[in-house]
C-alpha positions in Angstrom: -15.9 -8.9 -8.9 -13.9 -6.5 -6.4 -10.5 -5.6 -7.8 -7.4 -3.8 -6.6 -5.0 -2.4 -9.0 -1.8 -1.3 -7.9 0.0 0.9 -10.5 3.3 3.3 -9.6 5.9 0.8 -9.4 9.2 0.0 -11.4 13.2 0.7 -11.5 14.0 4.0 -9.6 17.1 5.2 -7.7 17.1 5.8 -4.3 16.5 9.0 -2.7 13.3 11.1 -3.3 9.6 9.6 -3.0 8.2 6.8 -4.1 4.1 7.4 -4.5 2.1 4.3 -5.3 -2.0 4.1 -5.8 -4.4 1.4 -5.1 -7.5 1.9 -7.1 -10.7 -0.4 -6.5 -13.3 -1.4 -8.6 -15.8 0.1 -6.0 -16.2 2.8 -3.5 -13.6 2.1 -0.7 -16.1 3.1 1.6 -17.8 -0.2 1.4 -14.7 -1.7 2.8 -13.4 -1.3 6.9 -10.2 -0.2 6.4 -7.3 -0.8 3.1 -3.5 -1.3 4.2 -0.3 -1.5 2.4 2.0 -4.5 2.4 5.3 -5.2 0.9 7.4 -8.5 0.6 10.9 -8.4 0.7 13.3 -10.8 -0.9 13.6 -13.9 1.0 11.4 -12.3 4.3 7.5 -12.7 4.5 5.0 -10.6 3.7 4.5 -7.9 6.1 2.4 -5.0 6.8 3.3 -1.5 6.3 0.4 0.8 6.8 -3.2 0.5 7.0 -6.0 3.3 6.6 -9.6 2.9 7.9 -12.6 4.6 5.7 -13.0 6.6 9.3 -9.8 8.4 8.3 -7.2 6.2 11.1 -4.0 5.2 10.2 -1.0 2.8 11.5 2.2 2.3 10.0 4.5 0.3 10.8 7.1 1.7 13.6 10.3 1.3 11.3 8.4 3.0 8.6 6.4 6.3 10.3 9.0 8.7 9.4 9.2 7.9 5.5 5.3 6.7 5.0 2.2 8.1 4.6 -1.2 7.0 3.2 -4.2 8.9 2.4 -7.3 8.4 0.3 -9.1 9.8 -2.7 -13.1 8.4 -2.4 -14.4 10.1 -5.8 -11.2 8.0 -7.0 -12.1 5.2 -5.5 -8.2 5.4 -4.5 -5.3 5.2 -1.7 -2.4 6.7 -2.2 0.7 5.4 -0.1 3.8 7.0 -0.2 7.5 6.2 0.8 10.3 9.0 0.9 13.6 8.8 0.5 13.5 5.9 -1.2 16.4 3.1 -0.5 17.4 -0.1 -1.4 16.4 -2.1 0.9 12.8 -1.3 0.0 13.0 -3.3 -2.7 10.5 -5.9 -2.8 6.5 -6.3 -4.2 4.4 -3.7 -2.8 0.7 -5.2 -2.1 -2.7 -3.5 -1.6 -5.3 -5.4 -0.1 -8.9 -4.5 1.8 -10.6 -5.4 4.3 -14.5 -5.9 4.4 -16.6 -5.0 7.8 -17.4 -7.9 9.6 -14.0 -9.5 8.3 -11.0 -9.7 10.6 -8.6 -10.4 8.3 -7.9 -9.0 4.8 -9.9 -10.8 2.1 -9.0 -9.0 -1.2 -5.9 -8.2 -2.5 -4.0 -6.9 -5.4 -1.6 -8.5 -7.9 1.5 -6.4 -6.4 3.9 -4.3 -8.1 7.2 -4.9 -8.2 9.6 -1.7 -6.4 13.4 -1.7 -7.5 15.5 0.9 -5.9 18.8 0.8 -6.7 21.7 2.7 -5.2 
C-alpha cells in the first residue's frame, strides 16, 4: 500500500526554480534513502539526486550547481528543487524509495511531466 505522489509539475518558462515534492503514504523514515529521477525525451531514465533518511545526499555531477533536495518527516515529504530552469530539462520527473535491506529502488511514483520552454 506504499505510495509516492509527485505533484509540482507542468508548463513553465525557463529561468527561475523549479520546486517539486514527493509525498509518501508513510513516514520516509521507514525507507533507506528516496532519490529523484528524470527521463528525458528519447534518453533513459537516469538518476538525479538521492537523499538518505541519515540526512546524505548525491546529485548527479551535471546537476550539483542547479539541484538540491531536502526533507520534511512530519510531511512525510522530499522536496527537490532545480534552478534556473531550461529546456532541456524537459522530461518526467520520477520519485521513487528505497527500502533497507533493498539495493535497488523498489517503489516509485507515477511521474510528472516538466515542460520548460524557452
Amino acid at each position: 500500500q506504499v505510495s509516492l505522489v509527485e505533484p509540482g509539475g507542468g508548463l513553465m518558462q525557463a529561468g527561475g526554480s523549479l520546486r517539486l515534492s514527493c509525498a509518501a503514504s508513510q513516514s520516509i523514515f521507514t525507507f533507506l534513502s528516496m532519490g529523484w529521477f528524470r527521463q528525458l525525451p528519447g534518453e533513459q531514465r537516469e538518476s538525479v539526486a538521492t537523499i538518505s533518511m541519515s540526512g546524505n545526499t548525491w546529485y548527479r555531477d551535471s546537476m550539483k550547481a542547479r539541484f538540491t533536495v531536502s526533507r520534511d518527516a512530519g510531511e512525510n515529504t522530499v522536496y527537490p528543487q532545480m534552478n534556473n530552469r531550461k529546456p532541456e530539462d524537459t522530461g518526467v520527473y520520477y520519485c521513487a524509495a528505497r527500502r533497507p535491506g533493498r539495493d535497488n529502488y523498489s517503489i516509485w511514483g507515477q511521474g510528472t511531466q516538466v515542460t520548460v520552454s524557452s
